[in-house]
N, C-alpha and C positions, 0 to 999 in steps of 0.2 A: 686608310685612304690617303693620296696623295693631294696634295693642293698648287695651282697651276695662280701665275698672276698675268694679267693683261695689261700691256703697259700703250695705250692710244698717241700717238706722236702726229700733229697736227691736223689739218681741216679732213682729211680724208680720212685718216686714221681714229677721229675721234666720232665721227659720224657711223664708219664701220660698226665702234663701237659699242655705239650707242645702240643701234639697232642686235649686235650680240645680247647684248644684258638683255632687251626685254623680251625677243625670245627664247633665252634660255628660263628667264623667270618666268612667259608662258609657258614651257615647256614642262620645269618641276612644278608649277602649279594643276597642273591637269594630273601629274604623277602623284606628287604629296598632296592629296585632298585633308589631309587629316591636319596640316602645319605644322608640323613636326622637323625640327631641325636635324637633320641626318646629313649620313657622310655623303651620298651625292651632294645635297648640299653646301658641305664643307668645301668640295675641291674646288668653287670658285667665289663664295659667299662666307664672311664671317656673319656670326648673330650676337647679335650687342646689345646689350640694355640701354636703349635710349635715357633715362632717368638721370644715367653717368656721364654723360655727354656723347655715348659712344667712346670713351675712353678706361672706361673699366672692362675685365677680364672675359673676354670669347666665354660664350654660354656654349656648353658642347652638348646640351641633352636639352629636350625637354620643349616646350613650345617656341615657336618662331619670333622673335621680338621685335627686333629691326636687323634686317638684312644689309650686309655692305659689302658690295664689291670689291673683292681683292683687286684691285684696278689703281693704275697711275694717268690721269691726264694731262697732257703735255700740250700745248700751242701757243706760240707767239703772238698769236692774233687772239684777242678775248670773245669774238664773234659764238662760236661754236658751242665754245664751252658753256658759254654763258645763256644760251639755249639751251642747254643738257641742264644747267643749274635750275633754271625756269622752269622747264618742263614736267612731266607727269613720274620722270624717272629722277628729279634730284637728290630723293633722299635715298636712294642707292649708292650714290658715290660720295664717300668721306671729302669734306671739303679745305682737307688737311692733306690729301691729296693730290689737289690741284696745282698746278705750276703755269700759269702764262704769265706775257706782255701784251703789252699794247701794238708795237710798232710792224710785226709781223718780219719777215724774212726776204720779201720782196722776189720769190721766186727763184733765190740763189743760193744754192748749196752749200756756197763756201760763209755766208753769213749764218746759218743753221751750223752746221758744222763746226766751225771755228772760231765765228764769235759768239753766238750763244751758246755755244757747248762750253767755252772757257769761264763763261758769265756765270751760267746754270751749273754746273758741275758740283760742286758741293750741296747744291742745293737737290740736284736727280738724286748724288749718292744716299743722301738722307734721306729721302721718302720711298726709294727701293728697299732699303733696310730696315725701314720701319714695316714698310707692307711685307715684307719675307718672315721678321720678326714674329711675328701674326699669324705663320704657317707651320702645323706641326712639323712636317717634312716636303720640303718645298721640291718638285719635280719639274717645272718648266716655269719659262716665260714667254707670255706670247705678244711679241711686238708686231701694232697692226700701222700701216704706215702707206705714205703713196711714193712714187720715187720720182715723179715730175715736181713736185712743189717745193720749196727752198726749205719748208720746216721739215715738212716729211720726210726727205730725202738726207738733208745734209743733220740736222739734230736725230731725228730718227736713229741714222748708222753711228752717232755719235755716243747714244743712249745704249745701242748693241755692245760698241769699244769697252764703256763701261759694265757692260752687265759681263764679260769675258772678265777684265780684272778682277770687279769684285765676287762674283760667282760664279768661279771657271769651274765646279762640278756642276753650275746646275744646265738641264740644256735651254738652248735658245731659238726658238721656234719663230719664223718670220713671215709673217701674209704682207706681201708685196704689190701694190696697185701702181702696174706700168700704164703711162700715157698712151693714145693710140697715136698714127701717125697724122692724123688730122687737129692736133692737139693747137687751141690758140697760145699754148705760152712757149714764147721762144726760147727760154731757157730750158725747156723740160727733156732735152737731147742729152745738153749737157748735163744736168742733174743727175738723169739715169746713169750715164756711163760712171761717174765719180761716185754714187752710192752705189753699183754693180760694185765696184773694185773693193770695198767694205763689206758686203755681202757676201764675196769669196772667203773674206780671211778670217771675218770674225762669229759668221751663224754656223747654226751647227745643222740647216735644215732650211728650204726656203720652200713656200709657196707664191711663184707669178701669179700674178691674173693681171689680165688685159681689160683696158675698156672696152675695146673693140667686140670680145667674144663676150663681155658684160651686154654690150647690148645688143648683138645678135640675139643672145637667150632671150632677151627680153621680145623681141621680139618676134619671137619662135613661141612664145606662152602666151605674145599677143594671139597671134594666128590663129594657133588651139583655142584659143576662148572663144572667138568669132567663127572657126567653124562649126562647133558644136561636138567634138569627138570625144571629146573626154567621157561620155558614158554616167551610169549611175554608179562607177566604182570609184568615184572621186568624190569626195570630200567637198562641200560648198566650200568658197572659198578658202582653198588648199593648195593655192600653186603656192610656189616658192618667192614670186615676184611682192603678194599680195600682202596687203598690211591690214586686211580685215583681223580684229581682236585686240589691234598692238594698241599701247594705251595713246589716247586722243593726243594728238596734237593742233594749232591753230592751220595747217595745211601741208599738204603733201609735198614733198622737193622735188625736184626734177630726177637728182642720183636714188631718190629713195628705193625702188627696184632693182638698181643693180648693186646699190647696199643690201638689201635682201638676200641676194643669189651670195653674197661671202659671207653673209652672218650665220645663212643656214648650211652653208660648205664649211666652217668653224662648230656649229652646233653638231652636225653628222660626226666632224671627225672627234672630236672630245667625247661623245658620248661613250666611249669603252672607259675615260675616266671617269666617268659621272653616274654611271648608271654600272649594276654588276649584270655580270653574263659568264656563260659556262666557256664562249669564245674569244674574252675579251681580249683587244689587243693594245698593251699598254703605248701610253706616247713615246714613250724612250724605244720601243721595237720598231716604230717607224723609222728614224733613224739608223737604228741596228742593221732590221732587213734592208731598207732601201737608200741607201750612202753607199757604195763600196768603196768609195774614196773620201776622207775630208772637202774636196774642192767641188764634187758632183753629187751636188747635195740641193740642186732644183729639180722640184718634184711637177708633174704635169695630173693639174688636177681635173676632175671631171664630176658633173653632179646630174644621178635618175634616180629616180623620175624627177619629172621638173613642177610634181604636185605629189597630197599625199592620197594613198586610197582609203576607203571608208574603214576597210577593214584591214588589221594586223597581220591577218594571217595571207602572205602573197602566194597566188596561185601561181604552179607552175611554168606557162607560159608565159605570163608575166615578167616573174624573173628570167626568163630566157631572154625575154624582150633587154629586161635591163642591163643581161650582162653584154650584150653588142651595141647600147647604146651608152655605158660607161668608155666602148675604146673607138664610139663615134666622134670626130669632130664639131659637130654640131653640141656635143653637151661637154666638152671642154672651155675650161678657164682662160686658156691660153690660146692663141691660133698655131697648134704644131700639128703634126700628123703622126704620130710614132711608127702606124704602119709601116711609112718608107723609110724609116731609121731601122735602129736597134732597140731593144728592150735590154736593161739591164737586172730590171726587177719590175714587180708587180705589186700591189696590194689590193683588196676591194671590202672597205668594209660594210658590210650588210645590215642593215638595220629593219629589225622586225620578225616577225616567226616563219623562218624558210625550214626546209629540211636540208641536213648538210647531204642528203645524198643527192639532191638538188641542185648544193653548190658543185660538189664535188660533179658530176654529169654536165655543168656547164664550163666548168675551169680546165676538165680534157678536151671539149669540142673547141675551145678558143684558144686552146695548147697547138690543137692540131691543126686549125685553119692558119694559126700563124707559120707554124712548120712549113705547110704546104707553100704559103704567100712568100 
């Protein structure tokens, strides 16, 4: 089994974050009833004997001890972090991991970028190596970041430069959180275009997401919940938005929901490494299948259902439902349309007990409606 590390670059990226870790931790909990430390496990958790300070040797067999995030936290501003430290989720993340300042970035790219990349820099390259060190056979890095704010954007694409040098086999995976155009900070125009231009030359795979279609969904799972449709094949508290179960906090944030919609669009797509299957598709094939070029390497992502159902096993029409509301607008990350473009490729990964002659009978009808359109 392969092991993947999360590398969080400032307020947006670390709060993303945040909210990955604890439902993937709900996630193997519901799976490993028994605590047992296994290789799903492994590809994003080491297990350590607390006693050793967490510095003695990865326990690879045998009951759960203490769990730690393969994870790097990074922001200039100690706000965030220091909530994550606080919170219900601290002793998840090594705190030999952590990297802020005080003074923060001030919303400029080229301060993230080029003064605190030149500051930090021996100090990122050391705790990437330590965290790699850590992994039998290290298969991605997944840097989660925003491209309006001066850490995210300019340290962010900073921390990518470096992960190219120092680990130019391993790949480099990137969730991207663009400003919308209603955005109050004035520099976040510029921010974008100068982390875009880092983004081309140095990931090897991008995922955009928009605030904009962040909060449309949100409010598209408001709508459903008030009109009452979801039916008895949903799940109590099972949309995607929802933080029923996640461990307590002192109160709910404003972004927390549309943190939600990418923690569980990063949970869906990792699960082929975390979990086995007879279709599994590894992360390095996304790139493979869907890059034809190094430079067209922005992927448009899209997430259905926008809750879970009661039961595993999806009926039929069901998934028919899902496969046209995967290339609907409405359950995209991004505001594009691909219909009135090109397709260059495709992927859908399917989570749950379908029949392939199911997929197979829906991936000809949506071959063909494209043909025709």
């Amino acid at each position: 089994m392969t092991q993947s590390v999360v590398v969080q670059v400032g307020q947006c990226g670390n709060q993303v974050g945040c909210r990955f870790w604890d439902l993937a931790l709900r996630e193997h909990a519901a799976v490993n009833q028994k605590g047992i430390y296994d290789e799903a496990l492994s590809s994003f958790f080491r297990n350590v004997d607390t006693r050793s300070g967490g510095n003695g040797p990865a326990i690879y067999k045998g009951k759960i001890c203490s769990l730690k995030a393969r994870a790097l936290l990074i922001d200039m501003e100690e706000g965030v972090v220091n909530e994550i430290l606080q919170g219900p989720l601290r002793d998840v993340f090594d705190s030999k991991q952590l990297i802020t300042d005080v003074s923060g970035s001030g919303n400029n790219w080229a301060v993230g970028h080029k003064i605190y990349g030149c500051q930090y820099r021996e100090n990122i390259v050391e705790k990437l190596r330590k965290t790699a060190e850590h992994c039998d056979c290290l298969q991605c890095f997944f840097i989660i970041h925003s491209m309006g704010g001066g850490t995210g954007s300019g340290l962010g694409t900073f921390v990518l430069n470096l992960l190219e040098e120092e680990f130019p086999e391993v790949y480099r995976f990137v969730t991207s959180v663009y400003p919308s155009g209603e955005d109050d900070v004035i520099t976040s125009p510029y921010n974008s275009v100068l982390a875009m231009k880092e983004l081309n030359e140095h990931a090897d795979c991008v995922l955009p997401i928009e605030n904009e279609s962040l909060f449309e969904i949100v409010n598209k799972i408001h709508q459903m919940i008030n009109s009452g449709k979801l039916g008895s094949t949903v799940k109590q508290n099972s949309l995607v938005t929802s933080s029923a179960g996640r461990a307590k906090t002192l109160q709910e944030k404003p972004f927390d929901a549309m943190n939600n919609i990418i923690a569980n669009l990063l949970l869906n797509m990792t699960s082929s490494a975390r979990f086995e299957g007879s279709l599994n598709m590894d992360l390095n094939e996304i790139s493979m299948n869907l890059v034809p070029f190094p430079r067209l390497h922005y992927l448009v992502s899209s997430l259905t259902p926008l809750y879970t159902l009661a039961d595993v096993n999806v009926p039929s029409r069901r998934l028919d439902q899902m496969f046209s509301d995967a290339f609907s607008r409405d359950h995209q990350l991004i505001q594009a349309d691909p219909k009135h473009s090109l397709y260059l490729a495709c992927a859908l990964l399917v989570r749950g007990n379908v029949q392939v002659s199911d997929l197979r009978r829906n991936i000809e009808r949506l071959t063909f409606t494209i043909i025709c359109k």
